[in-house]
C-alpha positions in Angstrom: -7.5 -29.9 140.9 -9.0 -30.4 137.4 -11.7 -33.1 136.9 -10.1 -34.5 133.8 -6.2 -34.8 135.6 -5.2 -38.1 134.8 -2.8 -40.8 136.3 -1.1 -43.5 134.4 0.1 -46.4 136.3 3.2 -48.0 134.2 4.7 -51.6 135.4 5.3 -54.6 134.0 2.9 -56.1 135.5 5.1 -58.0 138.5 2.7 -58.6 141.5 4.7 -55.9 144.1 5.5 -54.2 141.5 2.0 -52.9 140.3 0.7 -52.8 143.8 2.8 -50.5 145.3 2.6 -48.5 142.1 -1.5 -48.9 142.4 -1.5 -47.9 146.4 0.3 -44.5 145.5 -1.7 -43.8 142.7 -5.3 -44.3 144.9 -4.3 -41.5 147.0 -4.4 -38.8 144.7 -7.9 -38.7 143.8 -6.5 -38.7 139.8 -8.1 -40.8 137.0 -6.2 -43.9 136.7 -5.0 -45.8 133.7 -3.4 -48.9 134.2 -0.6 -49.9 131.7 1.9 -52.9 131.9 4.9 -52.1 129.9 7.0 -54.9 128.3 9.7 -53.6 126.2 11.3 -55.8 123.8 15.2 -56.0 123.4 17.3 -54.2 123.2 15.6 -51.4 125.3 14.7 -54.6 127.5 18.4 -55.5 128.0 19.4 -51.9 129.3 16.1 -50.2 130.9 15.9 -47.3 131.8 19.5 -46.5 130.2 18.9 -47.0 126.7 15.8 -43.8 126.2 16.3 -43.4 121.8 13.2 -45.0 119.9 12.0 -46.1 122.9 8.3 -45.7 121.4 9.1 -48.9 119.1 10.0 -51.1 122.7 6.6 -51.6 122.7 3.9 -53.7 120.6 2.3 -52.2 117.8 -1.0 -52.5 119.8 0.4 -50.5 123.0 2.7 -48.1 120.6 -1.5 -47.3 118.9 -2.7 -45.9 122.5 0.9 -45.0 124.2 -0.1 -41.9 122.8 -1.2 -37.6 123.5 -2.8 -36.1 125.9 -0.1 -37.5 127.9 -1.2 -37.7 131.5 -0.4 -35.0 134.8 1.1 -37.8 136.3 2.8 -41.0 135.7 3.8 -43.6 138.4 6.2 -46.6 137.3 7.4 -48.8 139.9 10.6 -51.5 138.6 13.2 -51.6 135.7 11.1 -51.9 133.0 8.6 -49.0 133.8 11.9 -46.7 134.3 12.2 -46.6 130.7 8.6 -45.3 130.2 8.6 -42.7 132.6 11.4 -41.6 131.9 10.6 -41.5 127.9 7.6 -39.5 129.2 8.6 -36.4 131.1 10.6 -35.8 127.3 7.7 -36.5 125.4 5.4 -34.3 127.2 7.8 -31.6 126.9 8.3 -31.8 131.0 4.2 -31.1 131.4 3.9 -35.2 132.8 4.9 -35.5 136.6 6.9 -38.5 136.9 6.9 -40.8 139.5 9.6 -43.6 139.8 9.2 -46.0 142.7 12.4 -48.4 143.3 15.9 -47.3 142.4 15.8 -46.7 138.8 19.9 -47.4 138.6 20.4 -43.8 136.8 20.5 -40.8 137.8 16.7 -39.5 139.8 17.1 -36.4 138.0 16.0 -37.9 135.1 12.2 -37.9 136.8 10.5 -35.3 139.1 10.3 -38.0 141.9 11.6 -40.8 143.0 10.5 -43.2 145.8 13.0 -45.5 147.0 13.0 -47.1 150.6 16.1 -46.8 152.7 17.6 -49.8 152.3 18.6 -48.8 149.0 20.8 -45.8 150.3 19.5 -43.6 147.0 19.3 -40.2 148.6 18.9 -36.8 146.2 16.6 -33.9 146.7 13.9 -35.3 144.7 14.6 -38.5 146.2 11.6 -39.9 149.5 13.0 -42.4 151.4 10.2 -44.7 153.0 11.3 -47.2 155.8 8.8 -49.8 153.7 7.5 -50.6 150.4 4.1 -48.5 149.3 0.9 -50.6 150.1 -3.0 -50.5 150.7 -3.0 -51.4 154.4 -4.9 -48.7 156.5 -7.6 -49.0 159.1 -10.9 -48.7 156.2 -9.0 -51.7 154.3 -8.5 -54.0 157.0 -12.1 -53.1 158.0 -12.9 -54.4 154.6 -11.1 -57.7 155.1 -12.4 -58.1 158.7 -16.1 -57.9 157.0 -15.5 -59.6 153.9 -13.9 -63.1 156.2 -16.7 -62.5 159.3 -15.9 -66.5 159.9 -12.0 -66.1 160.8 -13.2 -64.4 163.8 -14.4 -67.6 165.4 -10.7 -69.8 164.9 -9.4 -69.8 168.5 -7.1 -67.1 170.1 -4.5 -66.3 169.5 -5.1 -66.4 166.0 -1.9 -66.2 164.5 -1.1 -65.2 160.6 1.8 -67.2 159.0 2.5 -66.0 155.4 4.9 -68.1 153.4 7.0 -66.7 150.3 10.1 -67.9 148.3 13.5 -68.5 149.0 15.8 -65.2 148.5 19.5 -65.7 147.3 19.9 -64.2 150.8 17.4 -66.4 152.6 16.8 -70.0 151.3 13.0 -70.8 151.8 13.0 -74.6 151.8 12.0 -77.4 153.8 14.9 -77.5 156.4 13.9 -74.2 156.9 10.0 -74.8 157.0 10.5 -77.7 159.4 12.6 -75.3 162.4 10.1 -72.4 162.1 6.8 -75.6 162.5 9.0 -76.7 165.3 9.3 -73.1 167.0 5.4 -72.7 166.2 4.5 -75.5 167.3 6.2 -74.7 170.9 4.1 -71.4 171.1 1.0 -73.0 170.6 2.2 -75.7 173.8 2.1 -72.1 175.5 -0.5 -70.6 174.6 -2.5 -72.8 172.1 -4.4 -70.6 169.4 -4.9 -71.3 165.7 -2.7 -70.4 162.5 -3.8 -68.9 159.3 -1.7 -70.0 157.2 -1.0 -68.9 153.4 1.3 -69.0 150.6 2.3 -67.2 147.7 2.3 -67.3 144.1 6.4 -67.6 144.2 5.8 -70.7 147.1 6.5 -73.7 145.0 4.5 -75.9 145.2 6.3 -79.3 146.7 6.9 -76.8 149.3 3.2 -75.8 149.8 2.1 -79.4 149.7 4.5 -79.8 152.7 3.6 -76.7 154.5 -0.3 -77.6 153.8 0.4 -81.2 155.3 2.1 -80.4 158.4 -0.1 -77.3 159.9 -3.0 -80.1 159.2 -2.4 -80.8 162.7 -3.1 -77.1 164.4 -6.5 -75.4 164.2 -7.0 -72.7 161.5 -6.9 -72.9 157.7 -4.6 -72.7 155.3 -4.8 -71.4 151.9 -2.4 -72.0 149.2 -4.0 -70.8 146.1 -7.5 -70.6 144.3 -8.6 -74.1 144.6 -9.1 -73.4 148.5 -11.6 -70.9 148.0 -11.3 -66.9 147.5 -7.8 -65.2 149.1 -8.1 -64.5 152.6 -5.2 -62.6 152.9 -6.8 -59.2 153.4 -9.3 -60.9 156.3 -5.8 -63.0 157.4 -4.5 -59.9 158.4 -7.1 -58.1 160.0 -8.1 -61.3 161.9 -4.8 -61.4 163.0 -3.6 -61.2 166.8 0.3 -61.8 165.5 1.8 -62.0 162.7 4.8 -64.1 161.3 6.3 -63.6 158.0 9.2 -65.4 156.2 12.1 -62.8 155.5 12.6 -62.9 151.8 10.0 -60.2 150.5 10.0 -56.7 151.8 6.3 -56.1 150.2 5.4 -59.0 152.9 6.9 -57.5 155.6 5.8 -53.9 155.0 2.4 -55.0 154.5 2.6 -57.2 158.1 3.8 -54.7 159.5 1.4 -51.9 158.4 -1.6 -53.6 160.6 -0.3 -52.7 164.0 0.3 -56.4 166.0 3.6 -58.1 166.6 5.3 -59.2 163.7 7.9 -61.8 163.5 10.4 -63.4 161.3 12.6 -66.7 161.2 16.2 -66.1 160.7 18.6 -69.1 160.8 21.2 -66.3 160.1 21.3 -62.7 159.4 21.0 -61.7 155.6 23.2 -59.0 154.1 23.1 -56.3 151.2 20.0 -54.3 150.9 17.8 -57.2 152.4 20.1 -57.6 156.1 19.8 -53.7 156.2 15.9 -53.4 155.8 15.5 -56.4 158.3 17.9 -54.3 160.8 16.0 -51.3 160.5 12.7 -52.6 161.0 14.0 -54.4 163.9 15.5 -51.0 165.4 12.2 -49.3 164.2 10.6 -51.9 166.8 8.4 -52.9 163.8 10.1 -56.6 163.9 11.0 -59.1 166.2 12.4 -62.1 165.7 10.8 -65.5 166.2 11.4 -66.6 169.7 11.6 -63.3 171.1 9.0 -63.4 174.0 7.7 -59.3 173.7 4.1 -57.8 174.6 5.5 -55.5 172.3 2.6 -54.2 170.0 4.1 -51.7 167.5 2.6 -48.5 165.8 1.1 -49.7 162.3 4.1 -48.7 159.6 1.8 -46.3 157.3 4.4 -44.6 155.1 2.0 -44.6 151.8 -0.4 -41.4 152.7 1.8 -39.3 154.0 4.7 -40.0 150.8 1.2 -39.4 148.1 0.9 -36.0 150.1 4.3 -35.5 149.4 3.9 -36.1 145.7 0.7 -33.9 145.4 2.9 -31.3 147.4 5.0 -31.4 144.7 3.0 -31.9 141.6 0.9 -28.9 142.7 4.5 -26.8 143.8 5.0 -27.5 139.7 2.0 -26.6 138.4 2.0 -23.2 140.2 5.4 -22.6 138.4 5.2 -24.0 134.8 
């Protein structure tokens, strides 16, 4: 593989979006460039659909470096990024392997790959169907967390991680909710007493937070709801972790809970539907899930889907090289 091969990573700069895009892109040994793609209406309005003068979607600035040699491999990951990859594979005359990760809502053979989890019932022959979205989380990562946190070690066992998000159309996040999952906490720890490590995300709002931060206040642990508490713990969360439970509205969350290899569990008043219902079921079925309540020494395999799809794209890549 060439020294100079290069790598651009194309989002629009969404949290999940750039870090499942970033966690592909780290295993294939490629120099990578980082861009986050805005483009401005109308190309905004119908990405990846609308592809003519798609170079002046872009700021003057960006349009100044979006420029030749145009990379061996691009990697976009949402809507927005669509647009760019696919604008790339015709403006390097084919010679840029393109990566889309999430249903691009056209048709896949517009890019070499796409990467699109199951739920999402996209199927084609250039099409890899992960169970979970891409992420960082193997064993030399959550060594990395386990040093970098050395104090979480000491919190009583079980320690257990409890990682809030944000209400999904699907799933509404609020405080009815937040007070019956404390309550069915609260009874594990009468069983078996432990200590939570509790945090939230950017998309938590933050009256809910406050409420969350106020009524763990009476369990051991720590809770951390944003910079003001200190640095993010969330990579030594989850490596200090002896269980995991995760609300149910993000599948980045869940994949990444459920790439570290303990029991993870969700809260569901009621089953969700669409896309979301389906990915719940099948990591459920996987045995990757369980649902709070559920009393299961069940320790699942880690779910590690991101080396072995980048082996898949280098598999690829190289099968094109050999033929252009």
């Amino acid at each position: 593989m060439p020294e100079t091969a290069t790598c651009w990573v194309i989002t629009d700069g969404a949290a999940g979006n750039e870090r499942q895009a970033l966690a592909l892109a780290g295993r294939l040994d490629l120099t990578t460039r980082v861009w986050q793609l805005e483009p401005a209406p109308p190309w905004s309005w119908f990405a990846p659909r609308l592809l003519a003068g798609a170079r002046a979607a872009l700021p003057a600035a960006q349009r100044a470096q979006f420029v030749p040699p145009w990379p061996a491999v691009a990697i976009g990951c949402g809507r927005s990024a669509a647009l760019f990859t696919r604008a790339l594979r015709r403006w390097s005359d084919g010679r840029t392997f393109t990566v889309q990760i999430l249903d691009p809502r056209i048709d896949p053979a517009e890019y070499d790959l796409v990467i699109a989890p199951r739920h999402d019932r996209l199927h084609g022959a250039n099409v890899l169907n992960p169970l979970g979205s891409l992420n960082p989380i193997d064993a030399a990562w959550l060594a990395d967390g386990k040093a970098a946190f050395p104090d979480l070690a000491e919190l009583p066992a079980p320690r257990r991680a409890v990682l809030f998000g944000a209400s999904h159309r699907e799933v509404p996040i609020d405080t009815q909710y937040c007070v019956s999952l404390i309550e069915a906490l609260a009874r594990q720890h009468e069983r078996s007493g432990g200590s939570f490590l509790v945090s939230t995300s950017r998309r938590t709002p933050p009256p809910l937070a406050d409420y969350l931060r106020s009524a763990f206040a009476r369990f051991p642990g720590l809770f951390w709801g944003g910079a003001d508490d200190g640095p993010n713990p969330y990579a030594g969360l989850l490596a200090h972790a002896q269980a995991i439970f995760v609300t149910p509205d993000s599948v980045n969350m869940l994949s990444e809970a459920c790439a570290v290899g303990v029991p993870v569990f969700t809260w569901l008043p009621r089953p969700a539907t669409g896309k979301l219902g389906r990915f719940h079921q099948a990591l459920i079925d996987s045995g990757h899930l369980q649902l709070l309540g559920e009393r299961s020494d069940h320790v699942p395999p880690p779910l590690r889907e991101t080396e072995a799809i980048a082996a898949e794209v280098l598999r690829r890549w190289r099968a094109v090289r050999r033929t252009a």
